[in-house]
Backbone bond lengths (Angstrom), bond angles and torsions (degrees), N, CA, C in turn:
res aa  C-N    CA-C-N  psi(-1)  N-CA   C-N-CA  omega(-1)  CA-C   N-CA-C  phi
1 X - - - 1.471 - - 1.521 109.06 -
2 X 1.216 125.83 147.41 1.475 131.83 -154.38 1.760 93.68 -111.50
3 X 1.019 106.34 146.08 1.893 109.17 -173.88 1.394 95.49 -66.08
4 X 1.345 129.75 -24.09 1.757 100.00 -170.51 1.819 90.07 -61.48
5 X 1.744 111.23 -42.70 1.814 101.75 -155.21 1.365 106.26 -63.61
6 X 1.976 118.53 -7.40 1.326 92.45 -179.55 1.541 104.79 -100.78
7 X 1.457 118.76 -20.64 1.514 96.01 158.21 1.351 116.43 -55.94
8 X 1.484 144.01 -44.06 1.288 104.86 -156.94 1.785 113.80 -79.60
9 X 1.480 98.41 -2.97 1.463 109.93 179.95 1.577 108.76 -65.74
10 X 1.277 124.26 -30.21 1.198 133.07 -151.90 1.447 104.02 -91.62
11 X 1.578 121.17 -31.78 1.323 141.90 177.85 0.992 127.03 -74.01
12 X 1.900 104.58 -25.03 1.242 106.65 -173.30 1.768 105.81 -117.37
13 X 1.538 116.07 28.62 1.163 112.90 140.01 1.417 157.82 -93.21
14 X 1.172 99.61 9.55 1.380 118.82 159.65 1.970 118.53 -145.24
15 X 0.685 117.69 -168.74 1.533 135.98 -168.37 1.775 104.65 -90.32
16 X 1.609 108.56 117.59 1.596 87.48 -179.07 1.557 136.83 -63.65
17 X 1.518 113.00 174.14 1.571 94.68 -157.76 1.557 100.08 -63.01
18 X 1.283 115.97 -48.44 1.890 107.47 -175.06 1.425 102.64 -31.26
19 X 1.197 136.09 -68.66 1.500 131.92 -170.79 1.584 106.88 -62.76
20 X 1.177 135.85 -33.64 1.617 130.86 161.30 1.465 113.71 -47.05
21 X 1.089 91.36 -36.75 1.954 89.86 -176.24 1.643 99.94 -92.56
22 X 0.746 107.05 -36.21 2.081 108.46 -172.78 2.015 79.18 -55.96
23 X 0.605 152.09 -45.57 1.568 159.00 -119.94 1.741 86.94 -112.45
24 X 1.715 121.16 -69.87 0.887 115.62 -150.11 1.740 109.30 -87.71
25 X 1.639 115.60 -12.75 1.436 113.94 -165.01 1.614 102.95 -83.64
26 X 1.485 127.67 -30.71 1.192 140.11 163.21 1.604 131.22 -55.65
27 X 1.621 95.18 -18.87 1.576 115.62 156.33 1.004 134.57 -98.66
28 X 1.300 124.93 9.38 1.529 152.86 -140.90 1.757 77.01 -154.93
29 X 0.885 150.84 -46.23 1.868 122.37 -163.58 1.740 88.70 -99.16
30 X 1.357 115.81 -39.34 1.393 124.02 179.96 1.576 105.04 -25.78
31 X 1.646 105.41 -76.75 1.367 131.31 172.41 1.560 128.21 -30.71
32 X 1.504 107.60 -65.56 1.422 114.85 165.04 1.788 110.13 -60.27
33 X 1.304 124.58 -53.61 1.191 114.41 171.95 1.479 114.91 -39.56
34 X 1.405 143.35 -52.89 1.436 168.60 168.72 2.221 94.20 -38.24
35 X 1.105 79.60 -57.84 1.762 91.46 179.82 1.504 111.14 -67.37
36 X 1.205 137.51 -56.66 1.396 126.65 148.09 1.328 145.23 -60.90
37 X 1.049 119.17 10.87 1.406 137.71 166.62 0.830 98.53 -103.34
38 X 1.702 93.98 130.34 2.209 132.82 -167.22 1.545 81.68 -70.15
39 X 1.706 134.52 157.29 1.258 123.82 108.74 1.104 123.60 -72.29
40 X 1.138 112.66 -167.61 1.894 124.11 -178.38 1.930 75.61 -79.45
41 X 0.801 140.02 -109.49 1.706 151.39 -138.81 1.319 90.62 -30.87
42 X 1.380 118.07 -37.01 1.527 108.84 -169.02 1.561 117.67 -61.21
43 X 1.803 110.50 -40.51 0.988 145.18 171.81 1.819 113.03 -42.20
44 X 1.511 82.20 -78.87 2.077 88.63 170.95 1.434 110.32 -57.07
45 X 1.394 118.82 -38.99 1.589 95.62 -164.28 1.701 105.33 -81.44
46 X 1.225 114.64 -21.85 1.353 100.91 -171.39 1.938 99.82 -82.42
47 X 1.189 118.57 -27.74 1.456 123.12 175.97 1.937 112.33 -55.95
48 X 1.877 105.47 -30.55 1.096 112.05 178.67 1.620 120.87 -73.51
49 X 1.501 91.37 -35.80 1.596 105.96 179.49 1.298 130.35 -61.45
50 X 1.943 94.68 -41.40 1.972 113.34 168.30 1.658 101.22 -66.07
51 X 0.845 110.48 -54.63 1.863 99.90 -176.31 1.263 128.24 -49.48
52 X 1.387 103.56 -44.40 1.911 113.17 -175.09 1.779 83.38 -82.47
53 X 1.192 121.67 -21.73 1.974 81.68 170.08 1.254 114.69 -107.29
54 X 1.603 107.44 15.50 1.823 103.90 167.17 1.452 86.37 -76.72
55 X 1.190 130.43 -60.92 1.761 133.96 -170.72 1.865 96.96 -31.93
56 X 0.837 103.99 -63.78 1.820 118.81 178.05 1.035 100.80 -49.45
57 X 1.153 137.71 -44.11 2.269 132.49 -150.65 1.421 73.96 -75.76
58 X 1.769 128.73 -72.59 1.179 132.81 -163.85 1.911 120.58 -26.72
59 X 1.421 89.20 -66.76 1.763 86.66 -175.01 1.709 97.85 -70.32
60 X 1.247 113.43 -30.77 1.832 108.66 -168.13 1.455 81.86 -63.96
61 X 1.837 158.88 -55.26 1.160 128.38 166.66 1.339 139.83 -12.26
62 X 1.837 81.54 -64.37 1.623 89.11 -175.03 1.655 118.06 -63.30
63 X 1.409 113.07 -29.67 1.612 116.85 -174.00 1.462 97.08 -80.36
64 X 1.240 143.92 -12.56 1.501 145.07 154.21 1.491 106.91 -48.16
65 X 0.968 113.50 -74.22 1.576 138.53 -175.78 1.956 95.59 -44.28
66 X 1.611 111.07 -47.21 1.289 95.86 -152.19 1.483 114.79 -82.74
67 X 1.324 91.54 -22.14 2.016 108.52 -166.62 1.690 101.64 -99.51
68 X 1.348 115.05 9.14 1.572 120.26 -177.80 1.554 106.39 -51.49
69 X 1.879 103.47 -43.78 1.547 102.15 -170.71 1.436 102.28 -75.25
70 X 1.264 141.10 -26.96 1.439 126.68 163.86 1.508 134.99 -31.68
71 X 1.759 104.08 -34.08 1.052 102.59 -167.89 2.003 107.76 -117.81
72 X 1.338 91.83 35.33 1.593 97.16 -168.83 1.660 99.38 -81.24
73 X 1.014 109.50 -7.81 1.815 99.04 164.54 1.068 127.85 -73.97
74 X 1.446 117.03 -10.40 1.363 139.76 176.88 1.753 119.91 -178.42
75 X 1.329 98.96 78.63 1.433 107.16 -174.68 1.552 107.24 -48.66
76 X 1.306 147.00 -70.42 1.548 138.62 -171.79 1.591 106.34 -37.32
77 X 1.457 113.71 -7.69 1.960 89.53 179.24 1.612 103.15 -93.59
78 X 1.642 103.98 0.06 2.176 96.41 172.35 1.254 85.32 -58.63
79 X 1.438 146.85 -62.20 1.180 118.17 -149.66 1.563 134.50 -63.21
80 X 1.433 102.11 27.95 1.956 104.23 175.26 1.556 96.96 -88.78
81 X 1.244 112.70 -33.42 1.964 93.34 175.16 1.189 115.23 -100.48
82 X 1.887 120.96 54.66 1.028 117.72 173.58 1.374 118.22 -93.02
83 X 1.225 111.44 -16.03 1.393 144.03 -178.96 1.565 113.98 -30.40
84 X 1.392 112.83 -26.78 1.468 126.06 -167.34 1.219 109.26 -78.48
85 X 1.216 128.76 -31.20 1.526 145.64 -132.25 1.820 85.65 -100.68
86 X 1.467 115.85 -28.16 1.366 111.12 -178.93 1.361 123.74 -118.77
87 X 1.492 115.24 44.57 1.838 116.30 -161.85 1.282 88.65 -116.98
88 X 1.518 134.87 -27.65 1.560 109.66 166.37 1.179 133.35 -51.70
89 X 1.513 108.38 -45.51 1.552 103.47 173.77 1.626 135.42 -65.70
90 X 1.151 105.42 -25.54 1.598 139.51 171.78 1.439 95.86 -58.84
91 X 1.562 113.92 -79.00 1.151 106.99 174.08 1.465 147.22 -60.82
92 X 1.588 95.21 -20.33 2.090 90.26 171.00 1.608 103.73 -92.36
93 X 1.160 109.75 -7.01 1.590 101.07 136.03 1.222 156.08 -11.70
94 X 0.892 96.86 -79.39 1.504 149.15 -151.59 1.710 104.85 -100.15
95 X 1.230 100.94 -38.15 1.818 113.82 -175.49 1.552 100.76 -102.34
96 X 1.238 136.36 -34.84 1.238 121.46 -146.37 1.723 102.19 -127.45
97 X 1.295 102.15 -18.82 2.091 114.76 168.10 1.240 98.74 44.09
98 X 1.538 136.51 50.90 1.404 127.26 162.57 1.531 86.09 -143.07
99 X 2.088 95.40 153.43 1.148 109.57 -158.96 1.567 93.05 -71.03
100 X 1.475 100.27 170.06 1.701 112.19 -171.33 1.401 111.35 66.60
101 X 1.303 128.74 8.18 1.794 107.66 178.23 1.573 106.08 -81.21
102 X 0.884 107.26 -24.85 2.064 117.82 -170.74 1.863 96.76 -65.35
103 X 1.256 94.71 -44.93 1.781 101.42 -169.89 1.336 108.92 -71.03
104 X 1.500 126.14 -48.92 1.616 141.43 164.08 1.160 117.94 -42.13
105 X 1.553 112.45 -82.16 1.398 104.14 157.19 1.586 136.19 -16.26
106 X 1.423 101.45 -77.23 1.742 91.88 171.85 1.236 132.91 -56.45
107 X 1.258 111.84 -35.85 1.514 126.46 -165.35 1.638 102.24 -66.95
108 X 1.702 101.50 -56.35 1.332 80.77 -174.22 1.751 128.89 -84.91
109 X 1.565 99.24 7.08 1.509 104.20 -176.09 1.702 95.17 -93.70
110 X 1.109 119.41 14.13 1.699 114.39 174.62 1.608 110.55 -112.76
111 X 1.852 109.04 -7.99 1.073 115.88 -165.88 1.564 90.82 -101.32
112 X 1.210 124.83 -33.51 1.210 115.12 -176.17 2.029 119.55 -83.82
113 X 1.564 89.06 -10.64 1.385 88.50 -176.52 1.631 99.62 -82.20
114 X 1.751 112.75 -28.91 1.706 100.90 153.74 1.436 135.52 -66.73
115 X 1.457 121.10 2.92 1.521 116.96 155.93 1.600 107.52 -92.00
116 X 1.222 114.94 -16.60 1.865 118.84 172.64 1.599 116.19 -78.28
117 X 1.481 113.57 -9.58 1.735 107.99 152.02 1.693 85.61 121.96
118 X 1.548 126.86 39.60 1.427 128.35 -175.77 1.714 91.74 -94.66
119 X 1.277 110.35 129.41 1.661 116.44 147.10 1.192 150.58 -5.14
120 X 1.080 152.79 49.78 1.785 141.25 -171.91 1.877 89.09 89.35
121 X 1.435 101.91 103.46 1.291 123.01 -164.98 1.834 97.57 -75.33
122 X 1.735 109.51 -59.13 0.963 112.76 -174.12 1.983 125.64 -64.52
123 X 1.752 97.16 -31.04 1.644 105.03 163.39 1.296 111.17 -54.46
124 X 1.870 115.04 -52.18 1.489 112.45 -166.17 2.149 106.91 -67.66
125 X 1.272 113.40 -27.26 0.973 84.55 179.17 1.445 140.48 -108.61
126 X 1.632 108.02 9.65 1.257 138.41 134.68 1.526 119.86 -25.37
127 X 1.738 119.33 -59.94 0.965 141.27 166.43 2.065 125.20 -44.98
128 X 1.413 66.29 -57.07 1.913 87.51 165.33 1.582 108.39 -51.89
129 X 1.288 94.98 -76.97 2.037 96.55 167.67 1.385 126.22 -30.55
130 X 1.206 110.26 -40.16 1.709 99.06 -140.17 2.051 64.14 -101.63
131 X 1.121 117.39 -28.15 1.576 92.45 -169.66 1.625 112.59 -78.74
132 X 1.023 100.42 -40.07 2.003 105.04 165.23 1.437 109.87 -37.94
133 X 1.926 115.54 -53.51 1.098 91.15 -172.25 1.586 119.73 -92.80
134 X 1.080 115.04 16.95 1.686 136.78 160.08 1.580 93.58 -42.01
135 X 1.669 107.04 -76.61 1.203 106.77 -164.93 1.432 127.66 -83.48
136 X 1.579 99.68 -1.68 1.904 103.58 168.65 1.463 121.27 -73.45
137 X 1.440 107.13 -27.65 1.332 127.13 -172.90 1.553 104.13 -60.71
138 X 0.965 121.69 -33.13 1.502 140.77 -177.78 1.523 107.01 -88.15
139 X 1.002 140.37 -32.16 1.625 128.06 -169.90 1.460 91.73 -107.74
140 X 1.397 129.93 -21.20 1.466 123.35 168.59 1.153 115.91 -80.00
141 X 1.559 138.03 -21.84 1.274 143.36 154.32 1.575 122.45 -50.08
142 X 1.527 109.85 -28.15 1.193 123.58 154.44 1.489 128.76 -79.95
143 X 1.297 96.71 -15.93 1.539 104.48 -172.66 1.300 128.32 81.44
144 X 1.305 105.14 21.58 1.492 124.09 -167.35 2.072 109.70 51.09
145 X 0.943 100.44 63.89 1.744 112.08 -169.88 0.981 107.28 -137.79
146 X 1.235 140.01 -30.50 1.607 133.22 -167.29 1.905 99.85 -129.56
147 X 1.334 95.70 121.84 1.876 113.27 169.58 1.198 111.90 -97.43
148 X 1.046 131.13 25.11 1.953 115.96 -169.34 1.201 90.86 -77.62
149 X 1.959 87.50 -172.96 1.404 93.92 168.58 1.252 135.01 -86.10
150 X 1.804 108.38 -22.30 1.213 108.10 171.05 2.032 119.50 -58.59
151 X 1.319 111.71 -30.11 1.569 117.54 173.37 1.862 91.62 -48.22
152 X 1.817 109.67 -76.66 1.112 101.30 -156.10 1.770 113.68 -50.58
153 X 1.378 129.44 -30.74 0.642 114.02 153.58 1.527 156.92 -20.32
154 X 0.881 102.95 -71.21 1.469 125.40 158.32 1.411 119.27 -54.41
155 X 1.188 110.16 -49.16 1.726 104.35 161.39 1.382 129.35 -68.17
156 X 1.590 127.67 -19.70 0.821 124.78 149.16 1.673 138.29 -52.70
157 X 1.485 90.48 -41.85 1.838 104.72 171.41 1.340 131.14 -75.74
158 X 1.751 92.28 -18.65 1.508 117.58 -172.86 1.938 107.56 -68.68
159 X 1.474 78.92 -60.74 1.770 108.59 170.12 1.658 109.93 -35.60
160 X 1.749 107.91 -72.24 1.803 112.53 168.37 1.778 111.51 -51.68
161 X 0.951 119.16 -3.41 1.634 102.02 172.90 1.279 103.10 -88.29
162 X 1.085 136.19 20.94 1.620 127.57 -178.96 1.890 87.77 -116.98
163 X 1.447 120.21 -82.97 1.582 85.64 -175.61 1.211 124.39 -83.26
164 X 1.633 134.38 37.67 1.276 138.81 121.01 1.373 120.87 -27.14
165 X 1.534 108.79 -53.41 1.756 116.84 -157.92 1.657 90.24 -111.78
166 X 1.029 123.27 -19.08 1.818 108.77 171.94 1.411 108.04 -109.48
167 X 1.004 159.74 -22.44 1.475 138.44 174.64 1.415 99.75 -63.37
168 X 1.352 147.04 -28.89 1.013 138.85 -149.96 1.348 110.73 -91.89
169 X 1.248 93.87 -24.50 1.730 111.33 -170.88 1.683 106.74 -100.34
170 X 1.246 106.95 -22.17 1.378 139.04 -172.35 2.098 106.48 -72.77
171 X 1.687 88.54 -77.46 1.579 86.45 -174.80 1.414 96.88 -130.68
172 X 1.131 143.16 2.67 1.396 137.98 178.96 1.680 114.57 -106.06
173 X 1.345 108.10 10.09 1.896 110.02 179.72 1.174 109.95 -35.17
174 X 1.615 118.06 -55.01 1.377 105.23 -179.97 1.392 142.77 -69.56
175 X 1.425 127.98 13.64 1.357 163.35 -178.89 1.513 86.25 -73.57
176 X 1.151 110.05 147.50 0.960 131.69 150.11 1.545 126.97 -93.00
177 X 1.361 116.09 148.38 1.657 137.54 -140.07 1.954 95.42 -61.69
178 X 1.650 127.29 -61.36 1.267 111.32 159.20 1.484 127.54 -33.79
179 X 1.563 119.83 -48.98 1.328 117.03 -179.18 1.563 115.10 -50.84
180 X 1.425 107.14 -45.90 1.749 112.76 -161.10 1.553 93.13 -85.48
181 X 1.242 139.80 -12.21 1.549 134.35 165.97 1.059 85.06 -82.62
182 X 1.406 161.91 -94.79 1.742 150.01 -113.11 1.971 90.30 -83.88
183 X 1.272 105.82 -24.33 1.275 95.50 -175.81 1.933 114.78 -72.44
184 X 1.371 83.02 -50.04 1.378 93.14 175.27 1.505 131.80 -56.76
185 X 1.380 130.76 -38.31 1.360 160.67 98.37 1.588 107.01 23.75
186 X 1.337 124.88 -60.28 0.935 122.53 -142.24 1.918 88.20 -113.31
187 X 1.165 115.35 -40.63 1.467 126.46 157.81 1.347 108.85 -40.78
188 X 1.142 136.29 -45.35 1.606 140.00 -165.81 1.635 92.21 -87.08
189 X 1.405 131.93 -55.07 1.261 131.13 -165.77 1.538 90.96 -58.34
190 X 1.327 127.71 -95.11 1.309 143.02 163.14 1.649 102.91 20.37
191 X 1.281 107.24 -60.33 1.816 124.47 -168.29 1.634 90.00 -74.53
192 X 1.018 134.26 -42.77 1.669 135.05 -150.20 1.654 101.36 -79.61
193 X 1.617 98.78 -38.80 1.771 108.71 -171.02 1.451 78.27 -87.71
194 X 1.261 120.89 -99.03 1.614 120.33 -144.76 1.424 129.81 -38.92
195 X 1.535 107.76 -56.97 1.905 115.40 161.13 0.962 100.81 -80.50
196 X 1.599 156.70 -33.80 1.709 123.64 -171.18 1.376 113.73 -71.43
197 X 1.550 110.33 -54.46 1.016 127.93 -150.07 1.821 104.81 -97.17
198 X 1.439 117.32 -35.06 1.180 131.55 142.14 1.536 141.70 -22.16
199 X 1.489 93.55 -52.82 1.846 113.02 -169.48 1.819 86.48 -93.82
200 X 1.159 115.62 -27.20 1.815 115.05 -157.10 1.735 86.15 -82.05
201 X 1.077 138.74 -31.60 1.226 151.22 -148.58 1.720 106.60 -84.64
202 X 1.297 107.76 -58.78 1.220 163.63 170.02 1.754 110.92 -37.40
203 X 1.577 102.38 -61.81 1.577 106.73 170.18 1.353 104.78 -92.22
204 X 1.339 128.70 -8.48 1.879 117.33 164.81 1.070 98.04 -60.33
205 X 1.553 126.40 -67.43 1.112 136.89 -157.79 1.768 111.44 -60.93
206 X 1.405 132.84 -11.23 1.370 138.45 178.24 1.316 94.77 -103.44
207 X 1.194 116.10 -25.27 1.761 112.09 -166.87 1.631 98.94 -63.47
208 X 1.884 113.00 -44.85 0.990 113.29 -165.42 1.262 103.43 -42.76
209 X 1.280 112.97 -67.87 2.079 141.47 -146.67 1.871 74.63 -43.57
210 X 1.116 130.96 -69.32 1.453 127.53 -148.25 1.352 112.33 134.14
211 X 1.396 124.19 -32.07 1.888 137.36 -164.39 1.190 108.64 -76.51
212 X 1.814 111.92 13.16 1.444 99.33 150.91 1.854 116.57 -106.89
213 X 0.895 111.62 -2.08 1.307 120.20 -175.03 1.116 131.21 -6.32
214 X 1.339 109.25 -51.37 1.408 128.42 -179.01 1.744 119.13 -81.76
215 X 1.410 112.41 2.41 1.421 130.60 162.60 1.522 132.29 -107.14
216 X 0.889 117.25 146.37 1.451 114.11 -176.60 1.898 107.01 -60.27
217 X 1.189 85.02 -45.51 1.437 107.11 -176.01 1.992 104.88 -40.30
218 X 1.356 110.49 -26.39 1.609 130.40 -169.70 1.488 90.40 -93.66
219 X 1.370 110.27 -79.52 1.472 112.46 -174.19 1.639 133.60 -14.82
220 X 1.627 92.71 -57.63 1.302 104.85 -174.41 1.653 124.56 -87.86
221 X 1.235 109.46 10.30 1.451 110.28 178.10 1.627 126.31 -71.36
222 X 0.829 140.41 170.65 1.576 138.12 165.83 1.347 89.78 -75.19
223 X 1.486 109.84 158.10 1.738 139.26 -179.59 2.032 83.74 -94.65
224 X 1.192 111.41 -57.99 1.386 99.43 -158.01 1.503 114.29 -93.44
């Protein structure tokens, strides 16, 4: 056999690459489309998650309000239990691994903590936003692919750099420039322990029970 007959033999065992890819790029958008699309469970559970921490924003208000005089020797150190204010987004994150859960989550658990008797409806839920997408910015940088802890991490801290740089400018102007850095500082730490390390803690610990099952977020945990 002469090399042209075994090139054309060689060519003509499979399908050329243009038609391999016409084949494979349509399974490849198929897929990711499949990957961003909410289910309904995805829907309720992350709708369940924003509510029970609007219930939470509420009393985490009131324990703001109550322990304020504790820290009148140095008001910027309230901000170590600020941390709370940003574990929804972290966490529907974290539970639900489709883009927009970080933004949903918060947004609407800041919207509901303004039907629970929260302050300046339109500030608080501004706040909600810009902190959701604190922490989307971070799991989309991953591509929504990686859950560790260092991710949640980072989305937690990511999340506190938003009222880091606006409360200060927001309701603390008259602070002076050390105060609103130690404040801010301590706002980002706060966010890094409580929602990073918090929410990451949080879905091990549900992964165990089983009641995530139906998520990847369940699937992939250690048993022990």
């Amino acid at each position: 056999m002469s090399h042209h007959a075994e090139a054309r033999d060689d060519q003509s065992s499979g399908p050329p690459p243009t038609r391999r890819l016409s084949v494979v790029r349509p399974a490849i958008a198929s897929s990711r489309a499949a990957f961003a699309r909410w289910r309904t469970v995805d829907i309720v559970v992350a709708a369940v998650v924003a509510v029970a921490f609007g219930v939470v924003f509420a009393g985490w208000d009131a324990l703001w309000n109550v322990t304020a005089p504790t820290f009148v020797f140095f008001p910027p150190a309230q901000a170590i239990i600020y941390g709370m204010w940003l574990v929804p987004g972290v966490l529907g994150g974290l539970l639900i691994r489709k883009p927009g859960a970080a933004v949903f989550t918060e947004l609407v658990a800041a919207v509901v903590s303004v039907f629970l008797g929260a302050p300046g409806p339109l500030t608080i839920a501004m706040y909600g936003l810009l902190q959701g997408l604190g922490a989307e910015v971070v799991f989309a940088a991953v591509r929504y692919r990686t859950w560790n802890l260092r991710v949640a991490l980072l989305a937690g801290a990511c999340a506190g750099v938003v009222p880091a740089v606006l409360d200060p400018v927001l309701w603390y102007a008259a602070w002076a420039f050390p105060w609103k850095l130690v404040y801010g500082v301590l706002v980002v730490v706060s966010s890094l322990v409580m929602a990073g390390a918090g929410s990451h803690a949080l879905v091990r610990a549900l992964a165990r029970t089983g009641v995530l099952a139906p998520f990847a977020s369940g699937r992939e945990q250690p048993v022990a």
